[in-house]
C-alpha positions as CSV (number, residue, x, y, z in Angstrom):
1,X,5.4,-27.6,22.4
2,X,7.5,-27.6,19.4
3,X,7.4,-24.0,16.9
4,X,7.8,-25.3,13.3
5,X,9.0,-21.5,11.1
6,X,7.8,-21.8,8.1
7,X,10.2,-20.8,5.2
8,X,9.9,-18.6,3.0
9,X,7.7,-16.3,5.1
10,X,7.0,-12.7,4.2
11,X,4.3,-11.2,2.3
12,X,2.1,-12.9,-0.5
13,X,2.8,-12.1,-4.6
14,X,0.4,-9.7,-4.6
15,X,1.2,-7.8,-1.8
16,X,4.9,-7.7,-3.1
17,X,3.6,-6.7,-6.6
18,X,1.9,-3.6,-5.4
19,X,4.8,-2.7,-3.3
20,X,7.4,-3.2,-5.9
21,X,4.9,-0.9,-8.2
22,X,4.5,1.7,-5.8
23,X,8.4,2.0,-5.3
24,X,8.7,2.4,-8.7
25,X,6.2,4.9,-9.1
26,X,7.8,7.0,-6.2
27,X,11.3,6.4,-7.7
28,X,10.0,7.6,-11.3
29,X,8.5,10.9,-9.6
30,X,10.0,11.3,-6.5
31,X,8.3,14.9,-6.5
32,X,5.0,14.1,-6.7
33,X,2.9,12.8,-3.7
34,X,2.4,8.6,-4.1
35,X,-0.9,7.3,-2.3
36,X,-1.5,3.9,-1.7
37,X,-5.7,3.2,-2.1
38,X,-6.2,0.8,0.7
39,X,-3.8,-1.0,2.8
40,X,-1.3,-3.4,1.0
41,X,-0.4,-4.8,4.3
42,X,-2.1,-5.3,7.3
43,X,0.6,-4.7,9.8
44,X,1.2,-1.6,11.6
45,X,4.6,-2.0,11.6
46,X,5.0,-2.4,7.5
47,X,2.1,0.3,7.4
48,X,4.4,2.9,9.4
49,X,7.6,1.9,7.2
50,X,5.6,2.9,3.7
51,X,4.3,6.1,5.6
52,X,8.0,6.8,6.6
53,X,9.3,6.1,2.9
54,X,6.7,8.7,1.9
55,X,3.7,7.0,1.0
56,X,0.6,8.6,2.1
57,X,-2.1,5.8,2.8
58,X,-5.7,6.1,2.6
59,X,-7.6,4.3,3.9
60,X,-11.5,3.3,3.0
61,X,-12.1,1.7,6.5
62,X,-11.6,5.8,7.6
63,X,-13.2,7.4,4.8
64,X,-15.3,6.8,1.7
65,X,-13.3,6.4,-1.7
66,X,-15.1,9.4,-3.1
67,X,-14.0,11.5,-0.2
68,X,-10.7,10.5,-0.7
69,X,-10.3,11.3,-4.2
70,X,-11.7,14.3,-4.6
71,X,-8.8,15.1,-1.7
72,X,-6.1,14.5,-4.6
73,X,-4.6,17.1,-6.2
74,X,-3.7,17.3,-10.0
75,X,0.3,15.2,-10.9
76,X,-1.1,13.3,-7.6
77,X,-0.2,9.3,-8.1
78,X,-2.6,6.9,-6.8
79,X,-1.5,3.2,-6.5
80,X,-5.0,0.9,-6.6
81,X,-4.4,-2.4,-5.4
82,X,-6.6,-4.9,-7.3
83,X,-9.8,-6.3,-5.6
84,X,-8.0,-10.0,-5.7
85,X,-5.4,-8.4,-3.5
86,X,-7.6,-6.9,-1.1
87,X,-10.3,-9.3,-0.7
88,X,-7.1,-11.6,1.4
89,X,-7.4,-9.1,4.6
């Protein structure tokens, strides 16, 4: 069997997009609570390294959107990623 690595690997545009806007949103207000709306990446790995950078995620496969918005509190930030991101998973 041969194993052909395909180069560059890593995650999609969108995916690093999102990322790169959530860092900067938690960079810009590092006292405020960041939540990601959905997962950006579907790996529990990367999913535990954004929860360890302190990025709450919430997830709608767990509970409806509603429910989780009216959970936020007022300076909350909420990082959306857009449906052409999601819809990939």
């Amino acid at each position: 069997m041969e194993i052909i690595v395909v180069e560059p690997h890593g995650y999609c545009a969108g995916v690093c997009r999102a990322l790169a806007l959530a860092r900067k949103a938690k960079a810009e207000n590092p006292e405020k609570r960041i939540f990601l709306l959905g997962a950006p990446v579907h790996n529990e790995i990367a999913t535990r390294s954004l929860e360890q950078e302190g990025f709450v995620l919430l997830d709608e496969r767990e509970k409806d959107l509603e429910s989780h918005l009216l959970s936020l509190e007022r300076g909350d930030i909420v990082v959306r990623l857009s449906p052409a991101v999601r819809a990939a998973h």
